[in-house]
C-alpha positions, 0 to 999 in steps of 0.5 A: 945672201943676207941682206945689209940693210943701211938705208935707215936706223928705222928698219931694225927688228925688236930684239928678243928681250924687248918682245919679251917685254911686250908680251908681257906688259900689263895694258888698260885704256890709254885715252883714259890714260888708264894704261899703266905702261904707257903712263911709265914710259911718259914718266921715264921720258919726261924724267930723262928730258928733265921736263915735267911730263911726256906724251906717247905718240905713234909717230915722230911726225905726229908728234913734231906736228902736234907740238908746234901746233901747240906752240902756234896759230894759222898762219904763222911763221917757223924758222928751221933749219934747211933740209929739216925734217918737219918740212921736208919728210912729213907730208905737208902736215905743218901747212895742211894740218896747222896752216903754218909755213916753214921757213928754213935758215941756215945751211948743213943742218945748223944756224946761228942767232943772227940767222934767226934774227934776220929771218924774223918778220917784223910785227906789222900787218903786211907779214905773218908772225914769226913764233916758233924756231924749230932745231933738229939735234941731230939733223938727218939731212946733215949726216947727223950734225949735232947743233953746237952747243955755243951757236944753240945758246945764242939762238935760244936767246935771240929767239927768248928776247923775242918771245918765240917759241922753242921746238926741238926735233930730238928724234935722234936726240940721244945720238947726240947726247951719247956723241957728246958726253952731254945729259939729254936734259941738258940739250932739251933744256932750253924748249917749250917741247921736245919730241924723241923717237923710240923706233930709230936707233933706240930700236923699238918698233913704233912710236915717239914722246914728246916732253913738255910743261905739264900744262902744255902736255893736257894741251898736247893730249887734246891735239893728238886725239884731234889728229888720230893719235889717241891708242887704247891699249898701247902697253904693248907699245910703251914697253918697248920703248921702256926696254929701249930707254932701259938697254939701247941708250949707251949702245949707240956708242957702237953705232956711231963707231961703226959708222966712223969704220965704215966711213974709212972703208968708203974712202979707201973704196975711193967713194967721197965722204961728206966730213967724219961721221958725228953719230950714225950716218954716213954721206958720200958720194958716187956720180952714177947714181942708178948704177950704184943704186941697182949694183947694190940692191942685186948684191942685197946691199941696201943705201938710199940715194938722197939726192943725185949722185949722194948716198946716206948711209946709216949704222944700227943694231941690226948692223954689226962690224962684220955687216959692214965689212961685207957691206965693203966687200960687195960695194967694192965689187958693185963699183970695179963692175962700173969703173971697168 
């Protein structure tokens, strides 16, 4: 029996062009910054987050953990949102690695100006400095919200008039973008940096980039050399997430189309789903946790439990219409062996 696997866009499998891509990529020594494969795919990440330069990191933690170490100092304050990924799947790193605390704000994975303003420490020695508002577009603990764009506005002017710092969480940045209609440069515009994840729905096998200033990406390099992240011949990495970029970009249209089609078949399985799928996750909810967790894994149906009795689904392109049409099929017969 095939296993379906649902449980992140992380578990997709490069494709053949992609290894072919891989294998025949031209490497050097990146910490020289001598790997020419490496410096393309940070000049086409740049290009497509309108910003200067980008850096290659091997993973979207480093990458969040490096660009908001840049933005500021021990012992300051971030303002995020709820449930956000830097605080909440990053192991600590903010506080171990930066001696920042996290202080999330608002609620399904968005805020608004006067939450941040509101949030805000005041300059007085009694408080830690607040610096730096961090937004994830989309927000994974959400579904995959997308930050409206009228309340992101409004939080990037409170937060400039401040004189905060700006970090965004894009490590499905592009699901956004192509859900919306909106140009990736234009939903990075407004941040000092910006990091975007290569291995989720882009599908390639390792790594992240994260978009800055030129002066803050020499900024960014030395960071990321001080947390472990500088590769040598990392060509074989970088093209991959060349190939991603080039052919995995509008595809994610199906992704999110499968995840609307598989979100209707939850409902006629009568399972409660959490709102109409934005971009590729689907939350819903069945009250026997364990039971939904063990039926399924034995029919290798795979869906992580977020939290008790609330399940997240998630499309990519290792997952096909017909996938989830079977995926319905054993779900359903997993649930009449519970209800009866």
């Amino acid at each position: 029996m095939k296993v379906i696997d649902l449980r992140s866009d992380t578990v997709t499998q490069p494709t053949a062009p992609m290894r072919e891509a891989m294998m025949a990529a031209e490497v050097g020594d990146d910490v020289y910054g001598e790997d020419p494969t490496v410096n393309l795919l940070q000049e086409r990440g740049a290009e497509l987050l309108g910003k200067e330069a980008a850096l290659f990191f091997p993973s979207g933690t480093m990458a969040n953990q490096t660009a908001i170490h840049s933005l500021t100092r021990r012992g300051d304050v971030v303002l995020a949102s709820r449930d956000c990924h830097i605080l909440k799947y990053e192991a600590g790193a903010a506080s171990a690695l930066s001696g920042l605390q996290i202080k999330t704000i608002g609620a399904e994975g968005i805020f608004d100006a006067a939450d941040v303003r509101e949030n805000m420490h005041p300059d007085e020695q009694h408080f830690a400095p607040t610096t730096v508002v961090a937004v994830e577009n989309t927000h994974n603990m959400a579904g995959g919200r997308i930050f409206p764009a009228d309340l992101l506005e409004e939080v990037v002017k409170v937060a400039r008039e401040a004189g905060l710092g700006l970090h965004l969480d894009g490590a499905r940045l592009f699901n956004a973008a192509v859900a919306s209609g909106t140009d990736p440069a234009r939903l990075a515009a407004p941040f000092d940096t910006v990091s975007i994840c290569l291995s989720k729905g882009l599908g390639a096998p390792v790594g992240s980039l994260v978009g800055a200033s030129f002066e803050r990406t020499h900024q960014l390099r030395r960071i990321r050399k001080m947390f472990g992240g500088g590769m040598r011949q990392a060509g074989f990495l970088a093209a991959a997430g060349i190939h991603a970029l080039e052919h995995h970009v509008e595809r994610l249209a199906e992704d999110h189309a499968n995840a609307r089609f598989l979100a209707e078949g939850l409902e006629r399985l009568g399972l409660a789903v959490r709102g109409t799928p934005e971009t590729n996750m689907v939350i819903f909810e069945f009250e026997d946790t364990l039971a939904l967790v063990r039926g399924t894994r034995a029919r290798h149906l795979l869906i992580n439990p977020t939290a008790p009795g609330r399940f997240r689904a998630v499309t990519h392109l290792d997952v096909s219409t017909s996938d989830l049409e079977e995926a319905l099929e054993r779900l359903g017969a997993v649930l009449e062996e519970i209800r009866s």
